[in-house]
C-alpha positions in Angstrom: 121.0 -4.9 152.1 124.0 -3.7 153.3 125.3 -7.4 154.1 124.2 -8.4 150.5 126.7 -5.3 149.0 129.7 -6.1 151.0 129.5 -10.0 149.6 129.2 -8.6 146.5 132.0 -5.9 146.5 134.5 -8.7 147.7 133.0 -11.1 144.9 133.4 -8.9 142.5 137.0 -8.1 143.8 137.9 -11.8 143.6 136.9 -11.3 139.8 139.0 -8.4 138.8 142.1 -10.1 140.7 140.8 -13.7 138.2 141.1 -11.1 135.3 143.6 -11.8 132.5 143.7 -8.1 130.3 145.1 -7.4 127.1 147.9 -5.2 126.4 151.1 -4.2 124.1 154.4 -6.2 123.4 155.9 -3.1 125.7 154.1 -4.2 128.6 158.1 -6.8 128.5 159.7 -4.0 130.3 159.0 -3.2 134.0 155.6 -4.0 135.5 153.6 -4.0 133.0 150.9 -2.1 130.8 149.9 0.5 133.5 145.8 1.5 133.3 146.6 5.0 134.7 143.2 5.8 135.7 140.1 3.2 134.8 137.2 5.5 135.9 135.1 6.5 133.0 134.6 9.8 134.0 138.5 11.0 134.3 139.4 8.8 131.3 136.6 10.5 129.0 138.0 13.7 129.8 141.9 13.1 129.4 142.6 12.3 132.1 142.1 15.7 134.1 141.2 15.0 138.0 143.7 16.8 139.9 141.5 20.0 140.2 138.4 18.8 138.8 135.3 19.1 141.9 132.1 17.5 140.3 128.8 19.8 140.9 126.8 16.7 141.0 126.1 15.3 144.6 126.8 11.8 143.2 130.5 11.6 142.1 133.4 10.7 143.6 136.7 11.6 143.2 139.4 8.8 143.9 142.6 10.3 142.2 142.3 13.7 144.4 140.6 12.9 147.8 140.1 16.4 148.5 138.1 17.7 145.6 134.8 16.0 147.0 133.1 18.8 149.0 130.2 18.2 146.7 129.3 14.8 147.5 126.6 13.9 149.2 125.0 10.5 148.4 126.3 7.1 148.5 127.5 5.9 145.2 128.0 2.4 143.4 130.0 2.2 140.6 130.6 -0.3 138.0 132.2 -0.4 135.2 133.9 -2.4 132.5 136.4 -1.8 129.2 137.2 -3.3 125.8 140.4 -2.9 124.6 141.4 -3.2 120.9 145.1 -3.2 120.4 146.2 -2.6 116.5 150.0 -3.5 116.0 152.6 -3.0 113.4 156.3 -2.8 113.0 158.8 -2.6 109.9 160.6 -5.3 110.6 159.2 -8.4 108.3 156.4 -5.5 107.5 154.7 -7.6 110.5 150.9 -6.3 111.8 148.8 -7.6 114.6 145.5 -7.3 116.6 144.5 -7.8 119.8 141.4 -7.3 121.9 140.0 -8.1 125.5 137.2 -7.0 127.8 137.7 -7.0 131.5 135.9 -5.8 134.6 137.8 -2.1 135.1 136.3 -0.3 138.2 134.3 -1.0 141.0 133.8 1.8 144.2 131.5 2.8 147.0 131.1 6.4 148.7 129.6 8.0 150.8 129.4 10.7 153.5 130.6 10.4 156.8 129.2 13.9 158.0 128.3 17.0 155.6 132.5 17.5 155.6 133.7 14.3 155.8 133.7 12.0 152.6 134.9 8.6 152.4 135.1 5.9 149.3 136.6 2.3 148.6 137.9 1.5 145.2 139.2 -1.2 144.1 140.8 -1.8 139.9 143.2 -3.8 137.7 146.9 -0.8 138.2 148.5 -2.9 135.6 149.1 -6.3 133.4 151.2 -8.2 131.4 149.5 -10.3 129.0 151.8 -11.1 125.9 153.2 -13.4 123.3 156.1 -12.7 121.3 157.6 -15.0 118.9 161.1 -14.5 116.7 162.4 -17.4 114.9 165.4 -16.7 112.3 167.9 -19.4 110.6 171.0 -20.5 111.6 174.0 -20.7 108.9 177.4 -21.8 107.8 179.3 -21.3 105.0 179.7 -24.8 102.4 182.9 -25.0 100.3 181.8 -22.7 98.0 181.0 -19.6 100.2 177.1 -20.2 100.1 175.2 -19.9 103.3 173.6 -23.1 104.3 171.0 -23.5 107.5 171.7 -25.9 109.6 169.1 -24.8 112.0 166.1 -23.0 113.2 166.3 -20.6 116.3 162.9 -19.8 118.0 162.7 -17.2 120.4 159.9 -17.3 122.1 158.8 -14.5 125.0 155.4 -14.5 127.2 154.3 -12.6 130.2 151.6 -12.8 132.1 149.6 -11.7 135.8 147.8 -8.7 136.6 148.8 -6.2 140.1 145.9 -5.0 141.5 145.4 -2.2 144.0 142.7 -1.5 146.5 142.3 1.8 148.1 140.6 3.9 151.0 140.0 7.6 150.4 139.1 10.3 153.2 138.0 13.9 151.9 137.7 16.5 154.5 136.1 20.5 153.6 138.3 22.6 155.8 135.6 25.6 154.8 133.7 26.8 151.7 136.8 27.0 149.5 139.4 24.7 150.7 139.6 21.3 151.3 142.2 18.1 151.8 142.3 14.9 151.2 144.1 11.5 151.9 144.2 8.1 150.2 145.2 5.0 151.2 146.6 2.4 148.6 147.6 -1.4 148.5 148.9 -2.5 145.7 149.4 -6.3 145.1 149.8 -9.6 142.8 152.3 -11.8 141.1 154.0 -10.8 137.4 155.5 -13.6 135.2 158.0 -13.1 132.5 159.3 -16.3 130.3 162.1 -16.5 127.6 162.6 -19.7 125.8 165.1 -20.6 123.2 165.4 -23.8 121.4 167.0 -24.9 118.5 165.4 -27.6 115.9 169.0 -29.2 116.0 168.8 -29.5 119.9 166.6 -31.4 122.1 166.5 -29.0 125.0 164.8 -25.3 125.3 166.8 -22.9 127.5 164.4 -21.1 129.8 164.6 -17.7 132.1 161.4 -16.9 134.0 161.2 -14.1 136.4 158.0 -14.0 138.7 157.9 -10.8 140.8 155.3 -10.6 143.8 154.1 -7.2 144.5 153.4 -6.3 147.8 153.2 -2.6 148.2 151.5 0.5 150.2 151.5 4.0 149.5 149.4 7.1 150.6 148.4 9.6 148.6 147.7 13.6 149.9 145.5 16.1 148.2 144.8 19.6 148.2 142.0 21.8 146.2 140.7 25.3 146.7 137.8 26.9 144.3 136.6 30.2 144.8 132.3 30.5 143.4 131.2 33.9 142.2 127.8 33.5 143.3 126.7 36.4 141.3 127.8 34.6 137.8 128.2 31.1 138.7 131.9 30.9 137.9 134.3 29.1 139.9 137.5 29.0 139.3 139.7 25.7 141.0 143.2 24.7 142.0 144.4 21.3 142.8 147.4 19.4 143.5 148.2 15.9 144.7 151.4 14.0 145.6 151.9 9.9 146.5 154.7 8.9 148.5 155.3 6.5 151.7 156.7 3.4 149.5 156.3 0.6 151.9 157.2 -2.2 149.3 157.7 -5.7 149.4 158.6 -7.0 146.1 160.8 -10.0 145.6 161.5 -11.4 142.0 162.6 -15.1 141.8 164.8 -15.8 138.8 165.4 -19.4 137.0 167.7 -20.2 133.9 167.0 -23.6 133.4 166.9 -26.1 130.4 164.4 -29.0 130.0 162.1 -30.4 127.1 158.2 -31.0 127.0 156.0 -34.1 126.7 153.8 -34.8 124.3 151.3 -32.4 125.2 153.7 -29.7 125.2 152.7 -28.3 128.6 155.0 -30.2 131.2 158.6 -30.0 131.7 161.3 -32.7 131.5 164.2 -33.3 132.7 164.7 -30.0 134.2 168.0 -28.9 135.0 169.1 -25.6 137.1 171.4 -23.8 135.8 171.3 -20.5 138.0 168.6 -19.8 140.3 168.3 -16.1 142.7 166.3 -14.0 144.6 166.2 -10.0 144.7 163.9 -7.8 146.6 163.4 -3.6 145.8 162.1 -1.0 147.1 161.3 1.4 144.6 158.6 -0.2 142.9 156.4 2.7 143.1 158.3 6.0 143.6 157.0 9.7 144.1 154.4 11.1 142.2 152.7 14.1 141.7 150.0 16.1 140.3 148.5 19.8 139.8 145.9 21.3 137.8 143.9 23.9 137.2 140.2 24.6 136.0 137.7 26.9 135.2 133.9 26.9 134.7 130.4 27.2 135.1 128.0 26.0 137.9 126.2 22.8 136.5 126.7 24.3 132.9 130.5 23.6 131.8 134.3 23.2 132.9 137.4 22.8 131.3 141.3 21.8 133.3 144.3 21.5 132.7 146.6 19.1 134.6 150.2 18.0 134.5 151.8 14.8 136.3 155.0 13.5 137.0 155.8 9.9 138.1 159.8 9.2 139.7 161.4 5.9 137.2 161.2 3.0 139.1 163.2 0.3 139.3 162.7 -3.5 139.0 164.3 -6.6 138.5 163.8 -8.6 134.8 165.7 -12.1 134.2 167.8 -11.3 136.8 168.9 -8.0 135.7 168.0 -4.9 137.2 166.7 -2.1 135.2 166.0 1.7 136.1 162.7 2.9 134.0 163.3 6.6 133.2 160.7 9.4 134.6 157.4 9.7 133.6 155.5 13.5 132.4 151.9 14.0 131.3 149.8 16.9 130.1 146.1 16.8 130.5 143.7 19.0 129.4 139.6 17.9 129.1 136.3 18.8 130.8 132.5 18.6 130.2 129.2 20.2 129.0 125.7 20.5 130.1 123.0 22.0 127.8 120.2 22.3 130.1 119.4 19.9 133.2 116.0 21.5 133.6 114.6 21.2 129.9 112.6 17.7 130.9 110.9 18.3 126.5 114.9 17.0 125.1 116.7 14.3 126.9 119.7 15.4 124.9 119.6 18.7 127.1 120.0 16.8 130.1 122.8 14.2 129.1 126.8 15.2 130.7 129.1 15.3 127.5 132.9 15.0 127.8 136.1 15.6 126.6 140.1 15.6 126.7 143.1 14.7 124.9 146.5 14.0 126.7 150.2 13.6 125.3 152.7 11.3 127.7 156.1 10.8 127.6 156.7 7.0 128.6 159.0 5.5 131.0 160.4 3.5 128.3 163.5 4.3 126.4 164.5 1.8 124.3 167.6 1.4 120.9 167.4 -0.5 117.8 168.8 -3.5 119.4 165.2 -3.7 122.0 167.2 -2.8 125.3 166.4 -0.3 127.6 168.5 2.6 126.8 168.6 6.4 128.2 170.0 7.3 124.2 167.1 5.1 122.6 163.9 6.4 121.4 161.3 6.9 123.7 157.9 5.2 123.9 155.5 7.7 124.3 151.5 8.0 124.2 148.9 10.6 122.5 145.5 10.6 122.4 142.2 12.1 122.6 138.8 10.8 124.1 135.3 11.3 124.9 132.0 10.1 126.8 128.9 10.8 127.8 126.5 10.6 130.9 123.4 9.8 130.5 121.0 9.9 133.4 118.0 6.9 134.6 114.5 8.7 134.3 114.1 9.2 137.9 118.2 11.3 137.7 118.0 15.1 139.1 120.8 17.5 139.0 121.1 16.5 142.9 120.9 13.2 142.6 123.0 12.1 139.0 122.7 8.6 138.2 122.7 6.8 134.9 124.9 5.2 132.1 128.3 6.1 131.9 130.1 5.6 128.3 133.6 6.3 126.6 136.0 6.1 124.1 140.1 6.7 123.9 141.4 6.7 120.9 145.2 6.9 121.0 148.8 6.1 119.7 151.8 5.0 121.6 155.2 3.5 120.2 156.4 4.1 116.7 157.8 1.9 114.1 161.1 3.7 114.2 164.4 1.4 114.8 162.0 -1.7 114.2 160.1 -0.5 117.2 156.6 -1.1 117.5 153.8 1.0 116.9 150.5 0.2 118.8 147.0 2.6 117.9 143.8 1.6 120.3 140.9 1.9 120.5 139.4 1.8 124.1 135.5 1.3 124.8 134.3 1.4 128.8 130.5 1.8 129.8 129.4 1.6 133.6 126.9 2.4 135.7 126.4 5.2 139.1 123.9 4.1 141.1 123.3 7.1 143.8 120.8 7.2 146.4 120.6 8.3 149.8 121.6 4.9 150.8 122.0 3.2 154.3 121.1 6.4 156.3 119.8 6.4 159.4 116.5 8.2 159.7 116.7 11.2 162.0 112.8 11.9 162.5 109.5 10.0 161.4 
């Protein structure tokens, strides 16, 4: 059984690293679309992890190692998301949809000892999957002042590649109301970003392709404390995370060359280097940090609120290199249970959740499309919701079942012939928690 898993895990792992996922026209700049967090339980609930400690023995929590001193079974998890991108801009009054479905999450837990908790995770961090295409006229002025083309331009720009990380989390309960926590992660994969420009009067394209390869390691510490009024059943929790350790190895190769296709319109011709050169960084993935705070009570309800900050980082785009501004996030969310215990409505006994979120983007950018500290800034809203609903044989002690959720959100605006982008994001997965490749202590 356990052999079986393992293959599994790793071909499932090979899958997600296959995966080609939609995303938005700003996913140009930097290293893409980022996912934030995939799980379906943080992302139902806005987000909010930092201090929120599940009172169900069967969930793990990946984004703050510490706040697992509930956890007691081994866990699967699986999950998937559909993503429906919905496009518009002012300039040519141009709309546009896009949608893709892609493997999001998969993670196993479990405990090493009653205070020691450990999980694997491993989930698409970001992607660049886009097509952009710009075509205007080229003119000159005839003898009598008129403008007449003589040409068309086509500006044509595409990015694809997905980076992937894989992690290893360690949660250790110091005592009843304080634990810590520690998380290893690997990030890695290949970016590609491609400019052509051709002209119908000229026989070659002009091409600048940048493909960056992303090796990277971080850690990432955590820290919770809850105190329990056993006499009420509220608890009242603190967490706070920070990821630092950048141990990056991320090269970007950059090619401006010109050349023309064959008949099938796939391979190049003639290829001719005009400026070829390699650049390496560091500060890929710079400090972050986390803290939050929630309230609630024991298998009944909780609420949090949670703010995070992400460093700019800096990378390296057709040969240029360009500093991403800082990143800030408010969270708030949490969840509801009616009554585990009333077995007569299964609607008592289903986890409902909530959240909403507003980020301020990394991504500053003028009327002209550049990156620019003065330009407008490309920032997200949004609010979501999901639902847990637990297999037949499910007990509060032992929570598995069909996960579901929706975000609905905005990011972008049509401002400056910017680009506004509303989504819709669907994910469903399953938690599969048993007590699961135990040894047995006595017949």
């Amino acid at each position: 059984m356990k052999k079986i898993f393992v293959l599994s895990f790793i071909s499932v792992g090979y899958f997600l690293n296959a995966q080609n996922l939609s995303n938005s026209p700003y996913a140009t700049y930097g290293i893409g679309d980022v996912k934030y967090d995939n799980t379906i339980e943080t992302s139902s609930m806005g987000g909010i992890s930092t201090a929120f400690i599940s009172d169900f023995t069967s969930n793990f929590n990946f984004a703050n190692p510490a706040n697992n001193a509930n956890f007691e079974l081994t866990s699967i998890k699986l999950e998937a998301t559909n993503e429906n991108n919905y496009f518009k801009t002012d300039y040519n009054n141009t709309k546009a949809t896009k949608h893709s479905t892609y493997l999001s999450n998969i993670s196993l837990a479990f405990p090493l000892s009653q205070k020691l908790k450990m999980g694997l995770s491993y989930q698409p961090y970001s992607s660049k999957s886009y097509e952009i295409l710009h075509t205007d006229d080229l003119t000159i002025k005839d003898d009598n002042g008129n403008d007449v083309v003589y040409a068309n331009r086509i500006n044509k720009f595409q990015g694809k590649g997905t980076l992937n990380t894989a992690q290893i989390a360690l949660g250790y309960k110091v005592n009843d109301k304080f634990a810590v926590g520690i998380r290893a992660n690997y990030y890695f994969g290949n970016l590609y970003d491609i400019n052509e420009l051709a002209q119908t009067n000229a026989e070659l394209i002009n091409g600048y392709e940048t493909k960056t390869n992303i090796k990277n390691f971080n850690f990432t510490l955590g820290a919770s404390y809850q105190n329990l009024n056993t006499s009420t059943d509220r608890k009242f929790t603190l967490g706070a995370t920070t990821t630092f350790g950048n141990t990056s190895k991320m090269s970007a190769d950059y090619r401006n060359t010109t050349y023309f296709y064959d008949a099938t319109g796939t391979v190049k011709n003639n290829e001719t280097v005009i400026e070829e050169k390699n650049t390496s960084t560091k500060n890929l993935l710079p400090l972050q940090a986390s803290i939050g705070a929630g309230y609630g009570e024991e298998n009944k309800w909780f609420v949090s609120l949670q703010g995070d900050y992400k460093k700019g980082e800096s990378i390296n785009n057709f040969g240029t290199t360009i500093d991403l501004q800082d990143t800030y996030r408010i969270s708030a969310g949490g969840w509801y249970l009616p009554n585990y215990n009333n077995f007569r409505s299964y609607f008592s006994r289903i986890v409902y959740r909530y959240g909403a979120f507003y980020e301020r983007g990394n991504l500053s950018i003028n009327d002209a499309g550049k990156l620019n500290p003065n330009g407008t800034s490309i920032n997200k809203v949004g609010i979501s919701a999901g639902v847990l609903l637990p297999f037949k044989t499910s007990s509060i002690t032992r929570m598995s079942g069909l996960e579901l959720g929706i975000e609905l959100g905005k990011r972008g605006t049509t401002k400056n012939n910017l680009i506004n982008q509303n989504y819709v994001n669907v994910r469903v997965g399953f938690n599969f928690a048993d007590k699961w490749f135990r040894k047995t202590l006595y017949n």
